[in-house]
C-alpha positions in Angstrom: 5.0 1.2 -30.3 2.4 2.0 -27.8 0.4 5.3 -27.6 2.2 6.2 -23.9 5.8 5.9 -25.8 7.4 9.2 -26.9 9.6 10.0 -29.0 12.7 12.9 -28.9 11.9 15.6 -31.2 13.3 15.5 -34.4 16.4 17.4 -34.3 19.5 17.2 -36.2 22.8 19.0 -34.7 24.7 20.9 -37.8 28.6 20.3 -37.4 28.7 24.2 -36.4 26.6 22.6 -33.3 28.7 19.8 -32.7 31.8 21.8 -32.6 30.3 24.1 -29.9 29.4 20.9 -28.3 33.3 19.5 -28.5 34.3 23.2 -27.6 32.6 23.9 -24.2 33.3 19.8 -23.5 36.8 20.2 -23.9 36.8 23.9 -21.6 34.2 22.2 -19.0 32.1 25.8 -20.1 28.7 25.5 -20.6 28.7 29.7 -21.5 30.4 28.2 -25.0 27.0 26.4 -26.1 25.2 27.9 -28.4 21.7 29.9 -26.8 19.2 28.5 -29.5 20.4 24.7 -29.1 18.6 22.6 -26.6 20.4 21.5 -23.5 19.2 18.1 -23.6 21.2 17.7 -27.3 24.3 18.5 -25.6 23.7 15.7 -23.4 22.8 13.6 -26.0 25.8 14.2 -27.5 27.7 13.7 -25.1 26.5 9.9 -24.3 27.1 9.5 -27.9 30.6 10.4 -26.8 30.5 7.2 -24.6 30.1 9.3 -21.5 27.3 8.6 -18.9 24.7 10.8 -17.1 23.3 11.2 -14.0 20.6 13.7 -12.5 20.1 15.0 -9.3 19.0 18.0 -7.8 22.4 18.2 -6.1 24.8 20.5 -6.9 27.8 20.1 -5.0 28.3 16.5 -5.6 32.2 16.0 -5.7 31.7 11.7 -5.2 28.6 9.4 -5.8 28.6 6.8 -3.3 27.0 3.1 -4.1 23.7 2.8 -2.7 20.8 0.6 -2.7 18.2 2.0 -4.9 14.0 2.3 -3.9 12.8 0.1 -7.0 9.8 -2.0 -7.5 11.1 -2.9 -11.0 10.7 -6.6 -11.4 14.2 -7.3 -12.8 17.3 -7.7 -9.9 20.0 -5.2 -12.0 17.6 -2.2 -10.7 17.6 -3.1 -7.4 21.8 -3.7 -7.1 23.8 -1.6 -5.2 26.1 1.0 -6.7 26.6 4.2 -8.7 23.2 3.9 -11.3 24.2 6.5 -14.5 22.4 6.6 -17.8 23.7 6.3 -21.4 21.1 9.0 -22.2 20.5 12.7 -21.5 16.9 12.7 -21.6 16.3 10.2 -18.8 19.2 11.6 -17.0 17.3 14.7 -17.2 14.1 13.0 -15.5 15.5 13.1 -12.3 17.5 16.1 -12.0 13.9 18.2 -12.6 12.3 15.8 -10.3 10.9 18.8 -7.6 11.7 16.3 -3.8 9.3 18.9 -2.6 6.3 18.0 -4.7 6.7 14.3 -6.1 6.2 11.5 -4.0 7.0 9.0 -6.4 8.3 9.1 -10.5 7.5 6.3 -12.8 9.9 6.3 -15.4 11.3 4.6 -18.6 13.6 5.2 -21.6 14.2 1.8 -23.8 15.1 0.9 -27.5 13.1 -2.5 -29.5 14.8 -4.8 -30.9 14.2 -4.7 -34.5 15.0 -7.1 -37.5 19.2 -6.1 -37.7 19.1 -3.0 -34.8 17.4 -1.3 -32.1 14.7 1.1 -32.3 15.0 5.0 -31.6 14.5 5.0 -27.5 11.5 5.5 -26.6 10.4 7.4 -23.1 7.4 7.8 -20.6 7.6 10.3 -17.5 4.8 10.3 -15.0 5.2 12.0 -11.6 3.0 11.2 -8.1 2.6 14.1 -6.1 2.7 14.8 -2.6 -0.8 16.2 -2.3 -3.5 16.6 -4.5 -3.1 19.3 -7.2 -5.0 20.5 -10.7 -1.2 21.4 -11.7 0.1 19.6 -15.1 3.0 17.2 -15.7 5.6 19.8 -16.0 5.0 22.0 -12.9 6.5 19.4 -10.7 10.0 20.0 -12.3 12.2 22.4 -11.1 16.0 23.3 -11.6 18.3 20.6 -11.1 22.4 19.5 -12.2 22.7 16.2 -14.6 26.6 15.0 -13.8 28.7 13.7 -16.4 30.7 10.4 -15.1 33.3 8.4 -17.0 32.0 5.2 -18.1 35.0 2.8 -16.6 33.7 0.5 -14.2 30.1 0.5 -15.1 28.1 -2.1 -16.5 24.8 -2.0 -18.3 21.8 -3.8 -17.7 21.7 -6.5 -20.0 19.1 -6.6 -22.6 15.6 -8.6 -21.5 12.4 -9.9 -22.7 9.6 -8.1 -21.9 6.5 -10.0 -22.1 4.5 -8.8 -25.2 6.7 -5.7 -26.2 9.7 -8.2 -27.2 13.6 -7.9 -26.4 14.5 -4.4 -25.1 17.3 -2.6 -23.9 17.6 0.1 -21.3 20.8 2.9 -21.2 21.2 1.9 -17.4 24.0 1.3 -16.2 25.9 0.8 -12.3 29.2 1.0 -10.5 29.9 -0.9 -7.4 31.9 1.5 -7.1 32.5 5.5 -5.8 32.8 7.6 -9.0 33.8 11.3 -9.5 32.4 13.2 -11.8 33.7 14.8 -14.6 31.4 18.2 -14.7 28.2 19.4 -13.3 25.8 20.7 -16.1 22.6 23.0 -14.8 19.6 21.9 -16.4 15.5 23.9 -15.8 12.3 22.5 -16.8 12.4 24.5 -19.9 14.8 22.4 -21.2 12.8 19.1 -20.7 11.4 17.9 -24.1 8.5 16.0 -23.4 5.4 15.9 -22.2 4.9 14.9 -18.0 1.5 12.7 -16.5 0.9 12.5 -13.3 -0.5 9.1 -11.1 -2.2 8.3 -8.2 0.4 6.3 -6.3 -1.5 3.7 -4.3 -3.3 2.7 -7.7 -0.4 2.4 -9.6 1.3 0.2 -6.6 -2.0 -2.2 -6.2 -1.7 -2.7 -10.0 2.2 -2.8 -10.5 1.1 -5.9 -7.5 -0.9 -7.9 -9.9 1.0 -7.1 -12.8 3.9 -6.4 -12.3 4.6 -6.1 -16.5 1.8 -3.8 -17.0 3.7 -0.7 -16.8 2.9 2.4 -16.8 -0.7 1.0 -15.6 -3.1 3.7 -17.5 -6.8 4.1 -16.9 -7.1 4.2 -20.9 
């Protein structure tokens, strides 16, 4: 694993969790989760439910609509157009904290290896590129934001790939050609982000992403 990758923090839900979880699920009432349990488990849990995510700092979203996404990945299934969602709460979580206001530009990632007879734990790396030149930290360019819970029918996840010297990976992204209501609206802050946040000089990261388009995330060390 490289040094950029992180990790979730190790934290295991009791079943006392779990039924608070299936609880404010089943009552769409996020007042029924538990105050000392992190948001982002709840989401967790509920991708492990088979339900996807997806963050925006939207509220009052009552239908996604397929678009054409703003991707200089180098595989096609990023660039399709549809309803993008993510099998995962974390990186769902990315972009509903993302602050419009202040980032320019996210670099982003949240993959599993394969290993000998599974896949790893998923790893993740969030870096933002701001607007104009700060001394903030990672974290100060997230703000409030809403992470929507969607049904998985008619999505389709990106397939797994080789990526050259990391091996076979997989990604939980997945798309819809399709409009898609969502099931609930869940508030998230930056408190309840678990990891650490870099920050990037865009034009760097775009003359390098040019050459090498593999190199990702393209760190000075």
């Amino acid at each position: 694993m490289r040094p950029w990758m992180l990790e979730a923090p190790d934290s295991e839900s009791s079943a006392a969790t779990r039924e608070a979880f299936a609880k404010a699920w089943a009552a769409c009432d996020m007042a029924l989760l538990p105050e000392h349990v992190p948001r982002w488990l709840f989401l967790q849990w509920l991708a492990e439910q088979g339900y996807l995510l997806h963050g925006s700092q939207q509220g009052d979203i009552t239908q996604f609509e397929p678009r054409t996404p703003f991707d200089f990945s180098p595989d096609e299934f990023s660039k399709r157009t549809g309803v993008f969602a993510a099998s995962d709460g974390i990186w769902a979580m990315m972009y509903a904290l993302k602050d419009r206001g202040k980032v320019k530009r996210i670099l982003n990632l949240a993959l599993q290896f394969k290993e000998a007879a599974d896949w790893s734990p998923t790893v993740y790396f969030l870096s933002f590129s701001l607007r104009e030149l700060s001394t903030t930290t990672g974290h100060e360019p997230l703000t409030s934001g809403f992470v929507y819970v969607l049904p998985s029918a008619g999505f389709e996840q990106m397939p797994a790939y080789d990526w050259p010297e990391l091996g076979t990976v997989l990604e939980p992204h997945w798309v819809n050609p399709n409009p898609v209501t969502p099931l609930l609206c869940i508030p998230v802050t930056p408190a309840d982000f678990p990891l650490p946040v870099r920050l990037h000089d865009a034009a760097r990261v775009d003359a390098l992403c040019a050459d090498d388009p593999w190199g990702f995330p393209w760190l000075d060390e």
